[in-house]
C-alpha positions as CSV (number, residue, x, y, z in Angstrom):
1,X,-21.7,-14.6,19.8
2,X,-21.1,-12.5,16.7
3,X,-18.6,-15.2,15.1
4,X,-21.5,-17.6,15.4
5,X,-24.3,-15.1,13.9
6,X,-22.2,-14.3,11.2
7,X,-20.8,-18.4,10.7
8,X,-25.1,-18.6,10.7
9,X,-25.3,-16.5,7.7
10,X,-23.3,-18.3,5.6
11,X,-25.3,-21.4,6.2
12,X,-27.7,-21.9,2.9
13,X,-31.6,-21.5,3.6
14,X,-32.5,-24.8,2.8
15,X,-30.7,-25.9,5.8
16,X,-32.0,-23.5,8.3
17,X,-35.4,-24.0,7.2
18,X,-34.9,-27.7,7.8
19,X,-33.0,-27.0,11.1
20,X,-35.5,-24.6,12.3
21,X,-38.6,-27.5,12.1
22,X,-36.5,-30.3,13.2
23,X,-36.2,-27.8,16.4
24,X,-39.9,-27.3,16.7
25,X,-40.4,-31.2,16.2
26,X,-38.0,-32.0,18.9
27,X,-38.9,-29.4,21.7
28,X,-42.5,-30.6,21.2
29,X,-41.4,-33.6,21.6
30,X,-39.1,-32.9,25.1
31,X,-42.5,-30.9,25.9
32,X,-44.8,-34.1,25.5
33,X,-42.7,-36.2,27.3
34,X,-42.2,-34.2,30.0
35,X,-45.1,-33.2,30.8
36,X,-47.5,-30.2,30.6
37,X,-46.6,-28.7,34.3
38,X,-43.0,-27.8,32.2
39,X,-43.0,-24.8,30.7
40,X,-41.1,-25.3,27.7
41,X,-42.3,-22.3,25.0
42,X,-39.0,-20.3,25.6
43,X,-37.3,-23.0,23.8
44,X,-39.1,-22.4,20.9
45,X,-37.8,-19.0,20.8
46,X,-34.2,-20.7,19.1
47,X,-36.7,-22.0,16.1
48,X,-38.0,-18.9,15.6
49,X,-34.9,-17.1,15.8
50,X,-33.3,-18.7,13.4
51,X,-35.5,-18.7,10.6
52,X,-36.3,-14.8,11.2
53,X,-33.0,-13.8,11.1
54,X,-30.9,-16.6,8.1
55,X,-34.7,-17.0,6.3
56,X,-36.9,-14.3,6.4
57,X,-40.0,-12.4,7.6
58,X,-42.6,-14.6,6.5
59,X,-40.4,-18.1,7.4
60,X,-40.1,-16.9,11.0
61,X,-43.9,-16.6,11.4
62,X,-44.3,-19.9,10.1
63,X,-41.9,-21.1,12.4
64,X,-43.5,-19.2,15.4
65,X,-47.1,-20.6,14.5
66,X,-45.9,-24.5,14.1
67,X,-44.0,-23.7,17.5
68,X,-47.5,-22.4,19.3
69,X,-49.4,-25.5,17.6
70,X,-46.7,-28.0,18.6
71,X,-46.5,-26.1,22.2
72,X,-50.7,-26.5,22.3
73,X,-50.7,-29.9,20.9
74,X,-47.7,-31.4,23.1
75,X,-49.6,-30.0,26.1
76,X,-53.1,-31.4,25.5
77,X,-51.1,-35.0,24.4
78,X,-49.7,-35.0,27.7
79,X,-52.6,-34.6,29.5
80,X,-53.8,-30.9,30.5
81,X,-57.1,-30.3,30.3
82,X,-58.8,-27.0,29.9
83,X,-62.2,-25.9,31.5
84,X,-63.3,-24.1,28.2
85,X,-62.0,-23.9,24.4
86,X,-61.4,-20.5,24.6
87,X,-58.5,-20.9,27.0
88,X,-56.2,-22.6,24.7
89,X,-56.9,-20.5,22.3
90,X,-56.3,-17.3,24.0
91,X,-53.0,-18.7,25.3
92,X,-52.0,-19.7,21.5
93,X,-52.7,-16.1,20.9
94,X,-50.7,-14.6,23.7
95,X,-47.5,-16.6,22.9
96,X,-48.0,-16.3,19.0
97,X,-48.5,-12.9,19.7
98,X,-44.8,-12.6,21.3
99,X,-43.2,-14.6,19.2
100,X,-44.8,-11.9,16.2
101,X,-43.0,-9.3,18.6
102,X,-39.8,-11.3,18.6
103,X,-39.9,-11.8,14.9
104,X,-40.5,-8.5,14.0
105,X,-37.7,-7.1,16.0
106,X,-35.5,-9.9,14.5
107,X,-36.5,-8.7,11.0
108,X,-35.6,-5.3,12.0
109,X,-32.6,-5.7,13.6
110,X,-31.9,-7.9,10.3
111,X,-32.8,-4.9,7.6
112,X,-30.7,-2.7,9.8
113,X,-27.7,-4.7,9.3
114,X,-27.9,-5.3,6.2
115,X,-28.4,-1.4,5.5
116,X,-25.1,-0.6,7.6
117,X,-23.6,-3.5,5.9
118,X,-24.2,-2.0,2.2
119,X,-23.4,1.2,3.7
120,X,-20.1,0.3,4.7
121,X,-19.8,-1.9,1.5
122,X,-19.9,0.9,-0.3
123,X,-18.2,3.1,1.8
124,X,-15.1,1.2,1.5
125,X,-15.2,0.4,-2.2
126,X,-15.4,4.5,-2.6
127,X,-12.2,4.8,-0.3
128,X,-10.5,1.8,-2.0
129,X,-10.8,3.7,-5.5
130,X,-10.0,7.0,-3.8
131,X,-6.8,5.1,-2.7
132,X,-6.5,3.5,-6.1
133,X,-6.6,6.9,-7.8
134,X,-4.5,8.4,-5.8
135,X,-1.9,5.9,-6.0
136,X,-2.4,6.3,-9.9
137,X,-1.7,9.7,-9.6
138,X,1.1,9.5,-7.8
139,X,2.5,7.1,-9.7
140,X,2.3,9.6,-13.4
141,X,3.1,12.7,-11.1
142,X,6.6,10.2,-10.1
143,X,6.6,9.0,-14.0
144,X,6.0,12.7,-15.7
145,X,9.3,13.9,-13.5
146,X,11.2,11.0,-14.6
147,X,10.4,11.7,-18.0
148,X,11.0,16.1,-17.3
149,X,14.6,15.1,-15.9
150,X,15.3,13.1,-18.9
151,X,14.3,15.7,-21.3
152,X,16.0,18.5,-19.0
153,X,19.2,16.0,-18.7
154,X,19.3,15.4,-22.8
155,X,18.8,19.0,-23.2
156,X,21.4,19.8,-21.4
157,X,23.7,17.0,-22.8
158,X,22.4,18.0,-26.4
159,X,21.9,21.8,-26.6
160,X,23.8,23.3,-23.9
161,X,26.7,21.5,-24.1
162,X,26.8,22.0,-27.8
163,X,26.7,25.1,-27.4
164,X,29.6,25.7,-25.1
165,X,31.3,23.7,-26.8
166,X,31.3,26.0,-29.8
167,X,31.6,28.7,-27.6
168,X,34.6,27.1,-26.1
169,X,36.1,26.1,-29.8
170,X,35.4,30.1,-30.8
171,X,37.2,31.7,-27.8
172,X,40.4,28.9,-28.4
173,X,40.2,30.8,-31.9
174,X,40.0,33.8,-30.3
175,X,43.0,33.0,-27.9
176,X,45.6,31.8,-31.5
177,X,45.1,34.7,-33.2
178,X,45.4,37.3,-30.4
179,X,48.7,35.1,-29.8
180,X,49.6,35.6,-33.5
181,X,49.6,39.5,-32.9
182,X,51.7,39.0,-29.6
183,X,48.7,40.3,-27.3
184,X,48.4,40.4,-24.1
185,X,44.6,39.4,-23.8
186,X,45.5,36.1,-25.3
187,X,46.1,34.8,-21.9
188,X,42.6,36.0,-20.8
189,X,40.8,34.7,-23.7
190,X,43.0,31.1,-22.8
191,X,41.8,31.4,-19.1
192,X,38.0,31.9,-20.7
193,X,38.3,29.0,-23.0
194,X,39.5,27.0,-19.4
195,X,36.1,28.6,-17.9
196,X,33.8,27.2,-20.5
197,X,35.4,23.9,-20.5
198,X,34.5,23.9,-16.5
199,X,31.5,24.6,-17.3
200,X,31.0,22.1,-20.1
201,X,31.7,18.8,-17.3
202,X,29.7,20.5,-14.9
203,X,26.6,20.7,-17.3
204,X,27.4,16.6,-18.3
205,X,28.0,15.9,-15.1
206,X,24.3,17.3,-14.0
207,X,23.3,16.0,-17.3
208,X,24.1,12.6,-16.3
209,X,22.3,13.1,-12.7
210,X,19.0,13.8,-14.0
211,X,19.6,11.4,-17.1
212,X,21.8,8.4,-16.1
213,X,23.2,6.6,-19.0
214,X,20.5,3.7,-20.0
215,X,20.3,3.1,-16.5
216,X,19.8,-0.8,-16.7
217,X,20.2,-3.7,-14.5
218,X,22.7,-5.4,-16.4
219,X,25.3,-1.6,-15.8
220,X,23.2,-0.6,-12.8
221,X,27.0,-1.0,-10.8
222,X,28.7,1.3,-13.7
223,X,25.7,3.7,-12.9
224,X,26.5,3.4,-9.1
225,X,30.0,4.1,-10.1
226,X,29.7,7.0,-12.2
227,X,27.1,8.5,-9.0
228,X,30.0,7.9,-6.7
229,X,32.5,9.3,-9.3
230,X,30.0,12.7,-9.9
231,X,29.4,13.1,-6.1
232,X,33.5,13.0,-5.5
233,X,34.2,15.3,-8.2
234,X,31.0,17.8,-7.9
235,X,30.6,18.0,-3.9
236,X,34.9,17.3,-2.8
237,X,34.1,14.4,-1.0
238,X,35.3,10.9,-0.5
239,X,32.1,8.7,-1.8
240,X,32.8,5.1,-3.0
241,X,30.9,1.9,-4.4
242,X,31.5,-1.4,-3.8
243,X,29.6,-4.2,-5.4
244,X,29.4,-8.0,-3.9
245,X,27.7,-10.8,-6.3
246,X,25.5,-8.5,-7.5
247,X,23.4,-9.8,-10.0
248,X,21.8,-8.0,-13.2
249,X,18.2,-6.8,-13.1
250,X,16.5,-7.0,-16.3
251,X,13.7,-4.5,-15.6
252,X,14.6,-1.2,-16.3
253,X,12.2,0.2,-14.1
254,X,13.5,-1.3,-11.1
255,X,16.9,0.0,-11.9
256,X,15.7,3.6,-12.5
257,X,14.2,3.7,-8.9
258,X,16.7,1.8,-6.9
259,X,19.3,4.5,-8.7
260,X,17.1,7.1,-7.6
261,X,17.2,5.9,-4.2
262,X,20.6,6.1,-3.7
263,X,20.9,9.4,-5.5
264,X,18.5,10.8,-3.3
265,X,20.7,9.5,-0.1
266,X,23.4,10.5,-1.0
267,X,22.5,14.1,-1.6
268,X,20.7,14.1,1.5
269,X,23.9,12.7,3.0
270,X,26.0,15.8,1.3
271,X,23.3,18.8,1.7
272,X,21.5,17.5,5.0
273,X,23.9,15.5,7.2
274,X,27.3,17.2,6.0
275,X,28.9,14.0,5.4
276,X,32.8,13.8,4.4
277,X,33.0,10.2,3.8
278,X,29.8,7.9,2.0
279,X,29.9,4.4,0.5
280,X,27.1,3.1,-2.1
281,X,26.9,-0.9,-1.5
282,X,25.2,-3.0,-3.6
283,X,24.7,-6.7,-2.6
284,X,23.0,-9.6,-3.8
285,X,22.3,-11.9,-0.8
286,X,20.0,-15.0,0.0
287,X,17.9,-14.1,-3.9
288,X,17.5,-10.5,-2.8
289,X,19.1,-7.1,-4.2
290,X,20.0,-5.3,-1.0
291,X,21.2,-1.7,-1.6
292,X,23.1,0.4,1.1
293,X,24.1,4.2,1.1
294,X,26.2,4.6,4.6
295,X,27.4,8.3,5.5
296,X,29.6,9.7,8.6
297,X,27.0,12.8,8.5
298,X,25.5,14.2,11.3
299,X,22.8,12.1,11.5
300,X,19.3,11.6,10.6
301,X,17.2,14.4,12.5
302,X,14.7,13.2,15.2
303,X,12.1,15.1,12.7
304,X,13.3,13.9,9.6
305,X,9.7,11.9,9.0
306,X,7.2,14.7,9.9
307,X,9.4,17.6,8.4
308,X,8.7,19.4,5.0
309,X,11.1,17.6,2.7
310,X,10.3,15.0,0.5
311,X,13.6,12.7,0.2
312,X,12.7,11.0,2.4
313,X,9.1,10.2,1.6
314,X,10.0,9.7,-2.0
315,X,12.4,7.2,-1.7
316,X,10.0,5.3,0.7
317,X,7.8,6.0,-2.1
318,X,9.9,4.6,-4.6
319,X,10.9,1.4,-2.5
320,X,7.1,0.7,-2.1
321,X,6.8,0.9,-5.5
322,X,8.9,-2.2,-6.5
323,X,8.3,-4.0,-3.7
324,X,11.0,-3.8,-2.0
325,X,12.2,-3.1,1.6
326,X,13.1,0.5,2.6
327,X,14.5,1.7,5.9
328,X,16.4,4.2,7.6
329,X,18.6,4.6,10.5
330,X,20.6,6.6,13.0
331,X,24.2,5.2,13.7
332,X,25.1,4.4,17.0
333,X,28.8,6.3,16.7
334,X,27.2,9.3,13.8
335,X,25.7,9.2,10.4
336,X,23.3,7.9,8.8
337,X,22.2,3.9,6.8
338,X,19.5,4.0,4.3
339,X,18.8,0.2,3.5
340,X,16.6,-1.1,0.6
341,X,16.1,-4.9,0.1
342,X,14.6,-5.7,-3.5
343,X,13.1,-9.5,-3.2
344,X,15.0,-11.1,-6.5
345,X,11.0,-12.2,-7.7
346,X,9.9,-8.3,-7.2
347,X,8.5,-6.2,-10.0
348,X,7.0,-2.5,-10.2
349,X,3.5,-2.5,-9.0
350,X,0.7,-2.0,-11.5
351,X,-1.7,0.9,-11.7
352,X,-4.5,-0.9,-9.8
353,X,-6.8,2.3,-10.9
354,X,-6.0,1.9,-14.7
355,X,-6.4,-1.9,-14.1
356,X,-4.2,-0.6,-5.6
């Protein structure tokens, strides 16, 4: 019933005003022929619904007044007779008077809709730029720590490393001439040097975590590499990469977040599931770009969705971002598969709020 109300509103006016007296001409006609012992006002009623509720007000009295005249008139054509005048009238009144009642309600009921209509019209326009904002916001809160981890990760790679560095090439001066007096505490100032040299690949190695070199889609692989090289050297276990077909990616953007991805499961994989053994696989299959970070860890928590962390969230986040398919799982055996399929037409999604 609702379907065909709300197919009825689509229907131009024009047509339901013609509809609505090519009703009242046929019924008065059905009426005529069959007599005036039939009652046949109800049918009327369809008229007069029509043009009250797809016309108007003033249409559906109209309606309702040719349908008590054609009513009257079939009924007299037919035959009925009527002891007074005032009898026909007073009927016509009485059944004009309902159909008023019928009309009215009709034009109620219509206003009222319409009101919940616009209220729900603009309900969801407000939620639908709520949305929009908030995806906006996320999306510069996600771009402004991008940019923070590149300025922390040149930083790093710029000013602290220079600096050790020099600190380094001081205390290796240090260490010759106390060796040129036949000191003892040359070894010490040799096994300092040795320190700040640690410490000088530890702060490029972090460096090139939170700033991966140009991370592109024509060396997003090298990238991969140099992840799986960091996370073998920095956390002492066995992580490796392997790359099938894989096929360049011109927008940076993409790159960045599909590298973030995996970054993010792999260090879960390391801090969370205690993994000794994780691969990085990057495929290109059937058009798409299908990432893979498998671990032997203990597994992804039964919580892991409705828990504090963000990882999780964030690479969902991510994935959503470029259009691409994310998902998780639980090995049957142990560990954990984070899967994300990148369509090969996929691009970032716009700020619908600046422009969902």
């Amino acid at each position: 019933m609702m379907t065909w109300i709300k197919r009825l509103e689509t229907w131009p006016k024009q047509f339901v005003a013609l509809v609505c007296i090519w009703i009242v001409t046929a019924v008065g006609l059905v009426d005529y022929l069959t007599g005036y012992e039939t009652f046949f006002f109800s049918f009327y009623l369809v008229a007069v619904f029509l043009a009250a509720w797809s016309v108007g007000f003033s249409f559906g009295v109209l309606i309702a007044a040719l349908s008590v005249a054609a009513w009257i008139a079939a009924n007299i054509a037919a035959g009925q007779r009527y002891s007074s005048d005032f009898i026909p009238v007073w009927n016509a009144a009485i059944l004009f008077s309902f159909y008023l009642v019928v009309v009215g309600l009709l034009a109620r009921l219509r206003t009222l809709q319409k009101h919940l209509e616009e209220r729900v019209r603009l309900r969801t326009a407000a939620l639908t730029q709520e949305m929009q904002e908030r995806l906006r916001l996320q999306k510069e809160l996600l771009e402004t720590s991008e940019r923070e981890q590149r300025r922390i990760g040149l930083d790093l790679h710029d000013g602290l490393c220079q600096h050790l560095t020099g600190t380094a090439l001081a205390g290796h001066l240090l260490g010759q001439k106390l060796a040129e007096k036949s000191l003892p505490e040359s070894a010490s100032a040799n096994r300092l040097v040795e320190l700040v040299e640690e410490a000088i690949e530890l702060t490029r190695t972090l460096s090139r975590g939170l700033h991966p070199a140009a991370v592109q889609g024509g060396n997003l692989a090298d990238n991969f590499q140099e992840l799986a090289a960091d996370t073998r050297e920095r956390f002492k276990v066995v992580c490796q990469f392997e790359c099938h077909q894989a096929e360049p990616l011109r927008d940076a953007g993409v790159a960045t977040h599909l590298y973030r991805i995996a970054q993010e499961a792999v260090a879960n994989a390391v801090r969370h599931g205690k993994a000794g053994h994780i691969k990085i696989g990057l495929d290109f299959a059937g058009g798409d770009h299908v990432l893979t970070v498998t671990d032997d860890g203990t597994g992804l928590p039964e919580n892991a969705w409705s828990g504090k962390g963000l990882g999780l969230r964030l690479m969902a986040y991510r994935a959503d971002l470029i259009g691409a398919a994310f998902r998780i799982e639980r090995l049957p055996a142990r560990g954990t598969r984070v899967t994300c399929v990148l369509p090969g037409i996929a691009r970032p999604k716009e700020n619908h709020a600046a422009k969902n």
